[in-house]
DRENGUBA-895449 format. One record per residue (C-alpha): residue number from 1; x, y, z; residue in three letters. Coordinates in pm, whole numbers, plus 32768, in hexadecimal, padded with zeros to 4 digits. Example, Ala and Ser with C-alpha at 12.3 -4.5 7.8 and 13.67 -1.06 7.14 Angstrom:
# DRENGUBA-895449
<1,<84CE,7E3E,830C>,'Ala'> <2,<8557,7F96,82CA>,'Ser'> 
# end
This chain:
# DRENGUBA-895449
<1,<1834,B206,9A5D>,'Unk'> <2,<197F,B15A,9A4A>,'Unk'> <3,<1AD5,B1FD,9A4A>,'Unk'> <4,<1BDB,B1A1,993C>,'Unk'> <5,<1D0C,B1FC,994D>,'Unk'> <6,<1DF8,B22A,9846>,'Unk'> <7,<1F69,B18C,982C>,'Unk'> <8,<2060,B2A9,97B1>,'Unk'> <9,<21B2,B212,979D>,'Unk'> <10,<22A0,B2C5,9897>,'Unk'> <11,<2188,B34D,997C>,'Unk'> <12,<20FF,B2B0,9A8A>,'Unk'> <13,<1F7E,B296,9AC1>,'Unk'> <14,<1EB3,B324,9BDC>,'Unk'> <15,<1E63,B1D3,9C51>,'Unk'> <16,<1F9C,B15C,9C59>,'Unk'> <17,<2017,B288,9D1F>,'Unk'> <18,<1EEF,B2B2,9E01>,'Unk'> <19,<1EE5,B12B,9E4F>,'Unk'> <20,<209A,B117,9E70>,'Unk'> <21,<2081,B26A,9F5F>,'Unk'> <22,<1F6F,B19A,A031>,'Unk'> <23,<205B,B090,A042>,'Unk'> <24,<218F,B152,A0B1>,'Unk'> <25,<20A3,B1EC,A1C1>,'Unk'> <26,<203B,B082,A276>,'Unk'> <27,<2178,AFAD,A218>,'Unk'> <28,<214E,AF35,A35F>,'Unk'> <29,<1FDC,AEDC,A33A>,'Unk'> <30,<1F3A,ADB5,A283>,'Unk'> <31,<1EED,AE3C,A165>,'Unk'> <32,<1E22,AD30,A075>,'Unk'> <33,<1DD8,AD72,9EEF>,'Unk'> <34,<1C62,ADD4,9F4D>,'Unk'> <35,<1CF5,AED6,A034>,'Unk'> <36,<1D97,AF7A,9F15>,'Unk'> <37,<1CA7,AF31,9E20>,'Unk'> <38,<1B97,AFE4,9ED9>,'Unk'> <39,<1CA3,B12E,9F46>,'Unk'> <40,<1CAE,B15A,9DA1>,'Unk'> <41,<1B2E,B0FE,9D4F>,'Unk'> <42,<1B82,AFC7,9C75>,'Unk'> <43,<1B0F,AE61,9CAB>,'Unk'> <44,<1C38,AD6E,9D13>,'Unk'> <45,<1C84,ACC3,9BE5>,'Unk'> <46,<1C66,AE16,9B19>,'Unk'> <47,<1D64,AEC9,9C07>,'Unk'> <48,<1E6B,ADBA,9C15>,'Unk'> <49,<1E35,AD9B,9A8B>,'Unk'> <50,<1E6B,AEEC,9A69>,'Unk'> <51,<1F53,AF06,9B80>,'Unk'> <52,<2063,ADC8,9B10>,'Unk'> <53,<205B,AE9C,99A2>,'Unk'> <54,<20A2,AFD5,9A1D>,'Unk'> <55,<21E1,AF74,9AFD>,'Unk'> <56,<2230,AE28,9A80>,'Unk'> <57,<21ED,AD9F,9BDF>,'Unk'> <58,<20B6,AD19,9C90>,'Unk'> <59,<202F,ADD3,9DA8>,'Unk'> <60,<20BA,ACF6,9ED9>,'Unk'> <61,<21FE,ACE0,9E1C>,'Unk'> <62,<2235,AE50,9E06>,'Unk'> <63,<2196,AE68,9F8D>,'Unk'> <64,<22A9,AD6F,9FED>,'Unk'> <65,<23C3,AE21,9F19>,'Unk'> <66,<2344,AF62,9FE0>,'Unk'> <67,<2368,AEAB,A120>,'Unk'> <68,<24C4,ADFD,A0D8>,'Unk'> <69,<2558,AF69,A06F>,'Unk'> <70,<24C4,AFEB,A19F>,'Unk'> <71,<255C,AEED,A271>,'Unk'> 
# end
């Protein structure tokens, strides 16, 4: 059964947040797309799809913006 997830402007979906929180745990780690993509139950093209529309960023571009503002 797949999961779809729907796009309300101004929220942020449980994907985004679960796979962004996974990120901000192992900034130090290397993380890859399939990483991510399996943490949120999506295949790798569907979660950066869905993740580069829901922030406007692609997933290693947001995981290196996370690292830079860490750093």
């Amino acid at each position: 059964m797949a999961r779809r997830e729907t796009l309300v402007e101004g929220q942020t979906p449980d994907f985004v947040a679960s796979a962004a929180g996974l990120m901000r745990e192992n900034l130090g780690a290397a993380l890859t797309i399939a990483d991510l993509a399996d943490h949120v139950g999506y295949s790798r093209f569907h979660f950066s799809r869905l993740f580069s529309g829901a922030t406007g960023q692609p997933p290693m571009e947001y995981l290196a913006a996370l690292r830079f503002a860490e750093a």
